[in-house]
Residue, then its C-alpha position, 0 to 999 in steps of 0.5 A: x607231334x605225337x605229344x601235342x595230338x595226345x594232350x589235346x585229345x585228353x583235353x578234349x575228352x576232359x571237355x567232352x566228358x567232364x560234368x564239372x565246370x571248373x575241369x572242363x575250364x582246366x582240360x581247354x587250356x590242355x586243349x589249346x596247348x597240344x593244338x597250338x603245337x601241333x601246326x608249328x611242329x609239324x611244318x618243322x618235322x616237315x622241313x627237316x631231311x635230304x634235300x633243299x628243294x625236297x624240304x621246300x615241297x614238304x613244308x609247301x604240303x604240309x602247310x597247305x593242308x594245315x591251313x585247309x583244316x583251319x578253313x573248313x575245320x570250324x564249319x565243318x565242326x559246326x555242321x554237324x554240330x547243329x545236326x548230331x550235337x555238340x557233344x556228338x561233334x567234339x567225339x569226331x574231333x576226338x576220333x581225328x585226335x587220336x588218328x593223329x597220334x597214330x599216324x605221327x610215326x611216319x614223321x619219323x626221320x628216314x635214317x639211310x641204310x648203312x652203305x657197305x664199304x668198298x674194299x681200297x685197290x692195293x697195287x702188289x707194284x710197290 
C-alpha cells in the first residue's frame, strides 16, 4: 500500500511540477498505476487477520470509506480547483498522497506476542 501511495505521489508531482508535456503525459500513467492499486490493496490488508466476523467489518469499513472518496474526492478537487487553481489543488492531492504513505504502517500484520509455555505436571506417582 505504501508502494502504490508513493508511485502515485511521484506521478502526481511530475504533473504538478513537470513543464514538459510529454513528462507529464509519462507521470499520468505513474499516477493511474499507484492509484489503481491503492483501493484493491488496501481492502486486502484489510480482510487479512484473527477472525472472520473481524475481517468482514474491516473489509466493510475500508470500502466505505473508499468509496466516499471517490464520491466526494472529484468535486471536491474541483472546488478548490476553481477557487485556489488547478495547480494549487493537485498540491492538496499531493500533501493527501504523501499522508497516505506515512500512515501504511498501521497495515502492518499484528503478530500475537509469544505465549510463555506452561510447564506439563509431572506425577512422582509412577
Amino acid at each position: 500500500v505504501r508502494a502504490s501511495a508513493l508511485v502515485a505521489a511521484v506521478g502526481v508531482a511530475l504533473v504538478v511540477f513537470s513543464s514538459s508535456a510529454l513528462l507529464a503525459g509519462a507521470a499520468v500513467v505513474l499516477w493511474g498505476l499507484g492509484a489503481s492499486l491503492g483501493f484493491p490493496v488496501t481492502v486486502s490488508a484489510a480482510g487479512e487477520g484473527e477472525g472472520v466476523r473481524d475481517a468482514s467489518a474491516r473489509v466493510a469499513a475500508v470500502s466505505t470509506a473508499g468509496y466516499a472518496a471517490f464520491l466526494v474526492g472529484p468535486p471536491s478537487l474541483g472546488f478548490l480547483a476553481d477557487h485556489v487553481g488547478l495547480r494549487a489543488a493537485m498540491i492538496v492531492v499531493l500533501v493527501l498522497l504523501g499522508g497516505a504513505a506515512l500512515i501504511t504502517g498501521a497495515l502492518r500484520r499484528r503478530t500475537a506476542p509469544p505465549v510463555a509455555e506452561v510447564p506439563s505436571p509431572q506425577s512422582d506417582l509412577v
